[in-house]
KOLPANU-976370 format. One record per atom (N, C-alpha, C, O): x, y, z. Coordinates in steps of 0.001 Angstrom, whole numbers, padded with zeros to 6 digits, always signed. Each point is the difference from the previous one (the first is absolute). Layout:
N
XYZ/...
***
This chain:
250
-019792+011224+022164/+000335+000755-001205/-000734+001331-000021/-001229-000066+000023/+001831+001326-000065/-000273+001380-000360/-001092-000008-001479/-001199+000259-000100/+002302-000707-001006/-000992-000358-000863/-001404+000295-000112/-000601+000108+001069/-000157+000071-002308/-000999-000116+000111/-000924+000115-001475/+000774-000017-000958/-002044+000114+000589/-000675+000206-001258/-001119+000548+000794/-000529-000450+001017/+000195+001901-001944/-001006+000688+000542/-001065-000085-001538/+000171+000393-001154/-001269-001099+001848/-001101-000179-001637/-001069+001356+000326/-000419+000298+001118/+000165+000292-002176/-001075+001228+000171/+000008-000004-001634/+000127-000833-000898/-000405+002696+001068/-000316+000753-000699/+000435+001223-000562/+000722+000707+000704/-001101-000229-002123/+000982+001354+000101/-001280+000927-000870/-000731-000528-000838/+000661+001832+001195/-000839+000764-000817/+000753+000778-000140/+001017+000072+000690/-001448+001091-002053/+000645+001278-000377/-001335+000631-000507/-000718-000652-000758/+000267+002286+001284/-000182+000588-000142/+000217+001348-000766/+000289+000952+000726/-000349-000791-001615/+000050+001654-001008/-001394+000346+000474/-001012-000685+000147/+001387+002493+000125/-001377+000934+000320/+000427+000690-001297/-000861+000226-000850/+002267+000160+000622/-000015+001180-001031/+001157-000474-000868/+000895-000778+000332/-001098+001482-001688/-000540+000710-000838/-001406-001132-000631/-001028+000302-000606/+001378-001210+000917/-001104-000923-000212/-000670-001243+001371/+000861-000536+000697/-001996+000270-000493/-000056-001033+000519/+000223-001806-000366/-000543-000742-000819/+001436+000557+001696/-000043-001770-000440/+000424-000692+001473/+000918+000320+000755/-001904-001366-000625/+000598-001111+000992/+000534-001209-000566/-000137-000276-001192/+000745-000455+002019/+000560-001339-000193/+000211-000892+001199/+000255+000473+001107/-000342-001534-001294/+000028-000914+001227/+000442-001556-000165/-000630-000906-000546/+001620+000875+001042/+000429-001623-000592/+000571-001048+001632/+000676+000309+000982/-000987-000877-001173/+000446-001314+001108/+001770-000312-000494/+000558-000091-001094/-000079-000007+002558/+001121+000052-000306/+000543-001240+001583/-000761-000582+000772/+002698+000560-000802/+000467-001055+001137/+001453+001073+000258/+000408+000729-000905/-000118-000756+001508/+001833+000755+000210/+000551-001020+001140/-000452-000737+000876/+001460+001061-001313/+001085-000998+000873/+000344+000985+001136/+000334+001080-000487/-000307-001081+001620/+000994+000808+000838/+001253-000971+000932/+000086-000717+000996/+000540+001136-001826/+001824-000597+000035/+001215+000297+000971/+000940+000724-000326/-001071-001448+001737/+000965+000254+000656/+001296-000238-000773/+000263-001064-000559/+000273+001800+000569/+001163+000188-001113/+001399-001088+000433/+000800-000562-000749/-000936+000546+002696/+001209-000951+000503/-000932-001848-000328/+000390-001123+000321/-001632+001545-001039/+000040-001768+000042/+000002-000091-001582/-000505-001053-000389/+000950+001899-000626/-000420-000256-001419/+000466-001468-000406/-000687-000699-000744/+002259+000155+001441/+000634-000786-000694/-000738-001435+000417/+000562-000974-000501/-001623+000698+001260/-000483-000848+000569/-001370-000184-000244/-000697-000882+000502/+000222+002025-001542/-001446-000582-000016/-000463-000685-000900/-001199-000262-000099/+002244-000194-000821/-000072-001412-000687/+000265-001162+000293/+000253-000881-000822/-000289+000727+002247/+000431-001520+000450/-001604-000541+000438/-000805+000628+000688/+000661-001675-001167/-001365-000873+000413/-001306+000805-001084/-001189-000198+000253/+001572+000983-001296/-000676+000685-000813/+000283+000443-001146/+000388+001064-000482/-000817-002698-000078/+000810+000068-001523/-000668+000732-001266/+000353-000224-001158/-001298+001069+001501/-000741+001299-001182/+000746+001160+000147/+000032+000866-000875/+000714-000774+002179/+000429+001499-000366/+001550-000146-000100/+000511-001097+000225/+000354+002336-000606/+001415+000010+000084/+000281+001113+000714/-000841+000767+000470/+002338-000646-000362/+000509+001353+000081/+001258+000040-001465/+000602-001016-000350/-000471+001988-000129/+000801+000691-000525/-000062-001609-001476/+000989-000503-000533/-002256+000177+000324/-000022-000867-001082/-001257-000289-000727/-000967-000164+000743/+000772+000075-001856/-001278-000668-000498/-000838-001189+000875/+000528-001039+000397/-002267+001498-000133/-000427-000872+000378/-001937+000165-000313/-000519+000767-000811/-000056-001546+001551/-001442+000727-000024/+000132+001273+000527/-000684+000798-000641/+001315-000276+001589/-000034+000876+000826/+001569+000543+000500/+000870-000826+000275/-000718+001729-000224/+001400-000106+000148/+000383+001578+000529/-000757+000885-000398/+001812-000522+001210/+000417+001131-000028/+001137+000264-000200/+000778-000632+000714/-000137+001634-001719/+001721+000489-000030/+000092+001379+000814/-000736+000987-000040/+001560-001177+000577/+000673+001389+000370/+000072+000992-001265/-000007+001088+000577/+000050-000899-001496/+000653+000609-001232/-001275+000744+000023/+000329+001167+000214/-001394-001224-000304/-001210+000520-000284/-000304+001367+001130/-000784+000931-000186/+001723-001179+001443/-000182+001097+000859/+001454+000745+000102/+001102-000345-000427/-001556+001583+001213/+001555+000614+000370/+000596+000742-001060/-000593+000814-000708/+002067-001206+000615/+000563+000475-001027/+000001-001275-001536/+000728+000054-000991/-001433-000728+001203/-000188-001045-000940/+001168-000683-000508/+000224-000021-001211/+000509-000517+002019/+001591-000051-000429/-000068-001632+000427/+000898-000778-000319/-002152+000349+001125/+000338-001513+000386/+000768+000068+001693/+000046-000874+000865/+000434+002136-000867/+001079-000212+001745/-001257+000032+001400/-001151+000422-000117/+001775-000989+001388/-001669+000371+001104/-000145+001008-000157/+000638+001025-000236/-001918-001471+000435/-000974+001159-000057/-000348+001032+001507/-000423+001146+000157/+000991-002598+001061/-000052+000852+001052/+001238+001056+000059/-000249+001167+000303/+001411-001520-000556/+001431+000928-000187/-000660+001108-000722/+000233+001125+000442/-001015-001226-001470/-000246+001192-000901/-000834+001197+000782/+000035+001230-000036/-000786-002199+000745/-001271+001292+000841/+000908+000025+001412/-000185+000968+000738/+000977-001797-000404/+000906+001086+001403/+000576+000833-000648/-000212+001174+000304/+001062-001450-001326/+001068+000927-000572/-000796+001479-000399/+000730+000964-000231/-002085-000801+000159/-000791+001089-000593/-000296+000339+001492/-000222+001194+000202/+000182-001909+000740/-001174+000598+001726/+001737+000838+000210/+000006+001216-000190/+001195-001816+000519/+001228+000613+000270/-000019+001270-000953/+000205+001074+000565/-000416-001054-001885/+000486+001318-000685/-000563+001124+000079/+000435+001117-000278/-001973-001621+000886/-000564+001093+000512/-000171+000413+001120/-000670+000952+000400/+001737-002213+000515/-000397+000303+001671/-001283-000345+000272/-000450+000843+000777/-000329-001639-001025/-000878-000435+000744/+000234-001274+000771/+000487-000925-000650/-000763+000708+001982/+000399-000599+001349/+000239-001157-000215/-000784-000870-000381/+002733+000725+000792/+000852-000408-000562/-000130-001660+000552/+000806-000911-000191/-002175+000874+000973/-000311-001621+000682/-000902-000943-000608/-000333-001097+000450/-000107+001771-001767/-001226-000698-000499/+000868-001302-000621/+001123+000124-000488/-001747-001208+000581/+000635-001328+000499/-000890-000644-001058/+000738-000421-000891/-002006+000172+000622/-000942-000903-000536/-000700+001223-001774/-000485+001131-000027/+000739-001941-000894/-000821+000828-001062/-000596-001399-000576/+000495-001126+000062/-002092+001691-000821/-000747-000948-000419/-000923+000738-000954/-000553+001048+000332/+000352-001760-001836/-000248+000399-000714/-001724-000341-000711/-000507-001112-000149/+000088+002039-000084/-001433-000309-000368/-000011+000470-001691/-000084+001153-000423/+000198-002459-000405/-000140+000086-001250/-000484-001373-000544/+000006-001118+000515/-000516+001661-001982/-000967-001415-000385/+001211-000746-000548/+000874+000794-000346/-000447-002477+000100/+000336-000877-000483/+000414-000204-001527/-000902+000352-000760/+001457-000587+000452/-000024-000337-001526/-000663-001676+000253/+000087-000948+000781/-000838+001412-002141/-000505-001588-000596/+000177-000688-001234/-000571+000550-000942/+001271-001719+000638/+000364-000114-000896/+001244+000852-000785/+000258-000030-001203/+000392+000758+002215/+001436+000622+000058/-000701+001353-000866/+000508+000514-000997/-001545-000174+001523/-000527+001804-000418/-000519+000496+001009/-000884-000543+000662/+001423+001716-000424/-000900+000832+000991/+000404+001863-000556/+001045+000307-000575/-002073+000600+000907/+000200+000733+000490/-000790+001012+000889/-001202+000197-000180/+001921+000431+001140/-000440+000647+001390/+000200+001700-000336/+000963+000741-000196/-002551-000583+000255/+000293+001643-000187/+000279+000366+001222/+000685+001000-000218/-000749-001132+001538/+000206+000058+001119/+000403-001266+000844/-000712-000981+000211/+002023+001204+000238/+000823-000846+001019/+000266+000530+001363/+000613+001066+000028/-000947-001590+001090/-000186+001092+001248/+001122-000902+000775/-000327-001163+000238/+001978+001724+000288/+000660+000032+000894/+000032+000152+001427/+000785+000717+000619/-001630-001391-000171/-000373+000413+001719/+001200-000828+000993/+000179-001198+000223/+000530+002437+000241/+001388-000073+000634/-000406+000438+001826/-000445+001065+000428/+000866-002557+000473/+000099+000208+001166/+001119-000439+000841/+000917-000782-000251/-001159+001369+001166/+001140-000041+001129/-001266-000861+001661/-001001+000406+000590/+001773-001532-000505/-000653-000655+001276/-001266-000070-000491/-000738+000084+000982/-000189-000238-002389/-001337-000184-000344/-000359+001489+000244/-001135+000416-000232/+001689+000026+000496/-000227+001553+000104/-000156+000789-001473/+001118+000162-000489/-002103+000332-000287/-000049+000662-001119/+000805+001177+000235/-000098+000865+000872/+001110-001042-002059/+001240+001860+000106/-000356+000581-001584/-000374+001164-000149/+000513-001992-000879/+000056+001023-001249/-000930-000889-000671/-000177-001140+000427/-000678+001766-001870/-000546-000844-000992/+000810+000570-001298/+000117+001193-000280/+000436-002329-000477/+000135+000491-001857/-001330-000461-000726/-000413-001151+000145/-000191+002004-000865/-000577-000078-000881/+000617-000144-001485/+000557+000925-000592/-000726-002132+000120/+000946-000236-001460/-000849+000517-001204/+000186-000794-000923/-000738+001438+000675/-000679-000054-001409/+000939-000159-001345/+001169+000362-000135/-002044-001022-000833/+000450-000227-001292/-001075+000412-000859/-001179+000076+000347/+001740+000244-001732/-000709-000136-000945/-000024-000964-000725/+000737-000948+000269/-001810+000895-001690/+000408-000488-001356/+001185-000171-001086/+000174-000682-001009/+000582+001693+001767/+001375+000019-000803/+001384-000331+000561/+001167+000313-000241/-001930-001201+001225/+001346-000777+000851/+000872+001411+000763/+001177-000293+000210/-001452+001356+000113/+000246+000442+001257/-000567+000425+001235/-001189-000202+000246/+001838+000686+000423/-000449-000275+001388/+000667+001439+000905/+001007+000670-000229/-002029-000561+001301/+000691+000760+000818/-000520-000103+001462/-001184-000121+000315/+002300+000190+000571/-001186-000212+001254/+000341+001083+001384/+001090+000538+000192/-002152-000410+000565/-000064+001140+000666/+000451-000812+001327/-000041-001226+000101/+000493+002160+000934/+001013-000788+001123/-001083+001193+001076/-000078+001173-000364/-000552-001563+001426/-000444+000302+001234/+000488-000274+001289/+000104-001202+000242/+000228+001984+000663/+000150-000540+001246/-001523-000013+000635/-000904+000829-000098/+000968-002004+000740/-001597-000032+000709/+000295+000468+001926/+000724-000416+000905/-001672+001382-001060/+000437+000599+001519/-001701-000494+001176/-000149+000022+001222/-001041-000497-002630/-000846-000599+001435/-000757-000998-000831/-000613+000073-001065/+000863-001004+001901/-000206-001562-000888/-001305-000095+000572/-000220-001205+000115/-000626+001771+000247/-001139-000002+000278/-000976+000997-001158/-001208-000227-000058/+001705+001107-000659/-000312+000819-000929/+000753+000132-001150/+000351+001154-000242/+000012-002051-000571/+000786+000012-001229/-000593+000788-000658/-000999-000578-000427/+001046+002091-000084/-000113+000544-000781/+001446+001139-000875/+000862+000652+000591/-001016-000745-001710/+001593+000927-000399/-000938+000327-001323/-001044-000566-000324/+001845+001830-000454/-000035+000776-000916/+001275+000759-000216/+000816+000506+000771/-000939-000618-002413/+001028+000445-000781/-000912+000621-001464/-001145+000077-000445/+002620+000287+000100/-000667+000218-001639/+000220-001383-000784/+000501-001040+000426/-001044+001344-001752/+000337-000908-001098/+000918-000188-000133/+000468-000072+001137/+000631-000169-002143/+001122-000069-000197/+000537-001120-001281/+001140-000066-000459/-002169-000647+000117/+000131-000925-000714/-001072-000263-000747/-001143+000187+000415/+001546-000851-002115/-000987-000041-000798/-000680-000907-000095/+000751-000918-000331/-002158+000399+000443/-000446-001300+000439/-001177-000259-001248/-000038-000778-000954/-001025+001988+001540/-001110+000137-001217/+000161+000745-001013/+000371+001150+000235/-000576-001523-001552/-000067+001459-001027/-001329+000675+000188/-000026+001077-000596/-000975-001334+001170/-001299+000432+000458/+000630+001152+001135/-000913+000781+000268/+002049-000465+000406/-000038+000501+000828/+000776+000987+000298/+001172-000364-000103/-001312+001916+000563/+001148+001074+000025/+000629-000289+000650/-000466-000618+000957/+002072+000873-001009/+000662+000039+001111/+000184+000882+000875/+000838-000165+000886/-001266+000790-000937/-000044+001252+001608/-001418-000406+000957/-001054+000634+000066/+001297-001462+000389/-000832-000979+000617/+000252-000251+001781/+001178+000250+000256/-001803-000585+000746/+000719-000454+001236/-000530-001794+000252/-000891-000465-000711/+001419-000186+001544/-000022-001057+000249/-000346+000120+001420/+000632+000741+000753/-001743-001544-000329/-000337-000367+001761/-000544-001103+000249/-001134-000414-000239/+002655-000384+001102/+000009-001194-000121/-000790-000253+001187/-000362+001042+000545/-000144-002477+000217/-001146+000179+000734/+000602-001546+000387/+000185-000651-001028/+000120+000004+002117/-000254-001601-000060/+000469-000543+001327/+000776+000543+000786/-001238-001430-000700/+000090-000977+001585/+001326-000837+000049/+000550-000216-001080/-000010-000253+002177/+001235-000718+000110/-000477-001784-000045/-000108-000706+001003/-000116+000273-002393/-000347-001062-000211/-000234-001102+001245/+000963+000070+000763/-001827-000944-000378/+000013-000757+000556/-001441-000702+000113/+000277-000910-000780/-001529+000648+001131/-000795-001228-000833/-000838+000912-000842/-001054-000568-000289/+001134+001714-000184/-000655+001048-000870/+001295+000518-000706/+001091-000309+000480/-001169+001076-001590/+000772+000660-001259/-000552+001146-000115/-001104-000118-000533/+001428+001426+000850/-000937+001102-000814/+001173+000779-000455/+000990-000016+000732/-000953+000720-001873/+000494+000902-000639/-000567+000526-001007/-000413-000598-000994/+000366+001873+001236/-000874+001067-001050/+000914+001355-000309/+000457+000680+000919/-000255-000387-002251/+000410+001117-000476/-001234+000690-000326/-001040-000624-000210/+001157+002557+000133/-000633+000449-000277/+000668+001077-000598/+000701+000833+000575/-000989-000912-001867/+001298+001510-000700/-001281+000795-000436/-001136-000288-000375/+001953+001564+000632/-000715+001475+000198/+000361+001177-001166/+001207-000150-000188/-001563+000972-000464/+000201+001160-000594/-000384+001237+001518/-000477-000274+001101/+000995+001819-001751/-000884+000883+000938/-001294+000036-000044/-000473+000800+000806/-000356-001416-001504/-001394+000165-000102/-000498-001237+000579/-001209-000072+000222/+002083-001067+000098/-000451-000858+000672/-000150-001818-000132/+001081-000247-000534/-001575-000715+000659/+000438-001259-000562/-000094-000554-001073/-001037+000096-000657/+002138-000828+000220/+000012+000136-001645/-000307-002303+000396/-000717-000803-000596/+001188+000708+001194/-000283-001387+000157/+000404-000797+001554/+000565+000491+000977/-001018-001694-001155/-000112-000270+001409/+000633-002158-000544/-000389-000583-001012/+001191+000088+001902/+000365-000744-000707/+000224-000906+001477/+000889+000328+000786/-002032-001788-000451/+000309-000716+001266/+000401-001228+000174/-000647-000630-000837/+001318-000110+001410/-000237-001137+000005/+000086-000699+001326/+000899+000379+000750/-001662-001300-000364/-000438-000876+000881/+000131-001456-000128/-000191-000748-000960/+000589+000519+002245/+000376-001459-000357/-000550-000817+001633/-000365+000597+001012/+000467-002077-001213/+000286-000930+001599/+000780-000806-000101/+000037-000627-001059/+000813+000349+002021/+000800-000657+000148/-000011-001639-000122/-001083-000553+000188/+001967-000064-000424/-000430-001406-000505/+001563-000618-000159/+000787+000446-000835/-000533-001297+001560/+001072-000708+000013/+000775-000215-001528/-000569-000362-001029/+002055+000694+001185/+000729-000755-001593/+000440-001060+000423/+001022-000249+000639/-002193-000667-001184/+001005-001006-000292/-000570-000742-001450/-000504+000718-000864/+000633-002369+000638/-000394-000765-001387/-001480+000377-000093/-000422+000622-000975/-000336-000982+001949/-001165+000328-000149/-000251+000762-000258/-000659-000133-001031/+000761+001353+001390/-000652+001436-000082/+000511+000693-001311/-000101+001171-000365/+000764-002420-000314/+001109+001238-001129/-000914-001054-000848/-000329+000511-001071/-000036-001471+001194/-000453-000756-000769/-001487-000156-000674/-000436-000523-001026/-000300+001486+002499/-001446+000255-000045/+000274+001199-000808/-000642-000040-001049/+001446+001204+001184/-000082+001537-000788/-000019-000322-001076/-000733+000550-000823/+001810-001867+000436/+000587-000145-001734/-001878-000021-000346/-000230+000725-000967/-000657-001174+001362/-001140-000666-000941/-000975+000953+000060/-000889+000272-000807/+001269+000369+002249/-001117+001698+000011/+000189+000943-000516/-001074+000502-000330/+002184+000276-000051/+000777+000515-000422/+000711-000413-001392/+001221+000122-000102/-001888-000541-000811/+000564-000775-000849/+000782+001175-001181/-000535+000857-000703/+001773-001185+000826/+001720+001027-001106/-000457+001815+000395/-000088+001002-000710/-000175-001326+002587/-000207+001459+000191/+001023+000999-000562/-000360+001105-000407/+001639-001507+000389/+000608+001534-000261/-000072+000198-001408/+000044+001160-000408/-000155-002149-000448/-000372+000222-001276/-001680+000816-000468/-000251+000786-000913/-000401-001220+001685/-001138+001551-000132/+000192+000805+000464/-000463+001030-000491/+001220-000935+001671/-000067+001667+001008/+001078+001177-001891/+000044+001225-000121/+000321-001862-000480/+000881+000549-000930/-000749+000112-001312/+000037+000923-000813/-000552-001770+000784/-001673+000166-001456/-000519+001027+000607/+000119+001088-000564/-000878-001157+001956/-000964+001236+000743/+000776+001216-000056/-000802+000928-000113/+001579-000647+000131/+000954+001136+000126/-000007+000494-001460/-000121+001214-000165/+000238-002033-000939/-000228+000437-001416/-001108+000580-000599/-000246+001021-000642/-000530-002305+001188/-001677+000050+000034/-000603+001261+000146/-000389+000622-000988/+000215+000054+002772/-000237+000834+000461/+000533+001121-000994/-000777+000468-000832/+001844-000116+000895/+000327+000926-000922/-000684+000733-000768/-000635+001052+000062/+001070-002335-001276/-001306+000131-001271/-001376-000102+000560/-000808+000053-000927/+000379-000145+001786/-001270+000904+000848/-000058+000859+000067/-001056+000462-000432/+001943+000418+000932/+000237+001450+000128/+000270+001049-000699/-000111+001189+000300/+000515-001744-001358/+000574+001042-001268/-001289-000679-000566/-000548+001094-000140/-000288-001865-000251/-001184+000151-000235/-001008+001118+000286/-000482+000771-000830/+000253-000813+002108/-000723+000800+000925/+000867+001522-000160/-000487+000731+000862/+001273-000182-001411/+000625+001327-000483/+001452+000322+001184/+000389+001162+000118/+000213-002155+000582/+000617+000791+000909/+001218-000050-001161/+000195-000850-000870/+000476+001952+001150/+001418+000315-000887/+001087-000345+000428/+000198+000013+001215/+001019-000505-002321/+000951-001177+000394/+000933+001551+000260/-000152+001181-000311/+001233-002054+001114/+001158+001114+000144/+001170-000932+000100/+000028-000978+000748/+000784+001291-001427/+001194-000986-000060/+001239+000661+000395/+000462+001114-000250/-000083-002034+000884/+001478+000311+001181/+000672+000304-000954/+000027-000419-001157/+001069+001919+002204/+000680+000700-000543/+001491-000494-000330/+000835+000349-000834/-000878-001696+002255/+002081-000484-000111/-000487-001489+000470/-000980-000481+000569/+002226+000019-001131/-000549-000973+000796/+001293-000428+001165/+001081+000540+000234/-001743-001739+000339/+000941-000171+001305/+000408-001391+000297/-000190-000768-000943/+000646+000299+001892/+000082-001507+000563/-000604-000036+001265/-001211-000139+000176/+002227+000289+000887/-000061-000569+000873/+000356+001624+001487/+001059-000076+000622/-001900+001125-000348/+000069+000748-000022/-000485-000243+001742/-000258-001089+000513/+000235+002230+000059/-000432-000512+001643/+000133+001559+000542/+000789+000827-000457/-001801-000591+001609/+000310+001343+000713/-000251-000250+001761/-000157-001122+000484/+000158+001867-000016/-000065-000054+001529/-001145+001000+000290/+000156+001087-000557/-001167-001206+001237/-001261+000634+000033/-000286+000529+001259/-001064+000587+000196/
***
């Protein structure tokens, strides 16, 4: 099984307009997408596309419509022409528990022959939209890409902003680190780390008790933090439109 659960960590860094850290223990699923319909057999905590301890729907990624999710990310590698052989996509996002989740970041890592070709980056907000950035990867030995902003995530945060994405091609380590920039320089730094660890009953069964209604705090912390920050004086800025389901090519 491709499959897998990566247990770590995640920090976020603010340098400016205010300082604040954060640091929380965290688990992500990374989801060969050709075995989704099978990883409920012999593993009666999790589902697909149903209520469970643990569970994943399609609906939550993509175009959120419930249809594959792999059709959705070829149909996006074809529209932009990126190399028309990538064969295998697998998804690194946290779980719903207790039929809740949400993923401010969902990472699309699309290959051809295990060969890394493109990454989507899914971000979401608080207000149930989403947008995600489409990369071709040209050296899988140096994953690095940059873009601008493009999407509203923090009210703590301007949007004339850049994004530099930073991360390894998963396998018994996890690294991924954003670092968004103004012209004057880093406005925050955002990582997460993980190790690899078999999915199966056990391992979903040990997280449930370590990890206890994780995605239900990663969504308090997100509130939480906040009201940290507008404490500490940083100024709210509230999105100008709003959006759904929005996507660019980078």
């Amino acid at each position: 099984m491709n499959t897998c659960i990566y247990n770590g960590v995640v920090t976020h860094k603010r340098f400016k307009p205010v300082k604040h850290f954060l640091k929380y223990n965290t688990f992500s699923l990374f989801i060969d997408l050709d075995e989704l319909n099978n990883l409920n057999k012999k593993n009666p905590i999790f589902s697909h596309n149903r209520i469970n301890i643990f569970s994943f729907y399609d609906k939550d990624h993509g175009d959120r419509n419930s249809k594959s999710l792999k059709k959705w990310a070829l149909n996006k590698l074809k529209k932009f022409k990126i190399n028309s052989k990538i064969n295998k996509i697998k998804l690194l996002c946290y779980p719903r528990i207790f039929g809740y989740v949400f993923n401010p970041l969902s990472i699309f890592y699309c290959y051809k022959n295990n060969s890394l070709k493109a990454i989507f980056y899914e971000v979401k907000n608080t207000f149930n939209e989403q947008h995600t950035y489409i990369f071709k990867v040209n050296d899988i030995e140096k994953i690095e890409q940059r873009c601008k902003k493009k999407f509203y995530v923090s009210p703590f945060m301007d949007m004339k902003t850049f994004y530099d994405f930073k991360l390894q091609n998963p396998k018994k380590k996890l690294f991924v680190s954003i670092k968004q920039t103004d012209k004057k320089g880093t406005i925050l730094t955002a990582i997460q780390k993980g190790e690899r660890k078999e999915f199966n009953f056990k391992q979903l069964l040990v997280n449930f008790f370590k990890y206890p209604l994780m995605t239900f705090k990663i969504i308090t912390a997100i509130h939480f933090e906040a009201f940290l920050l507008w404490k500490k004086g940083a100024i709210y800025r509230s999105r100008s439109r709003k959006i759904k389901n929005n996507f660019s090519y980078e």
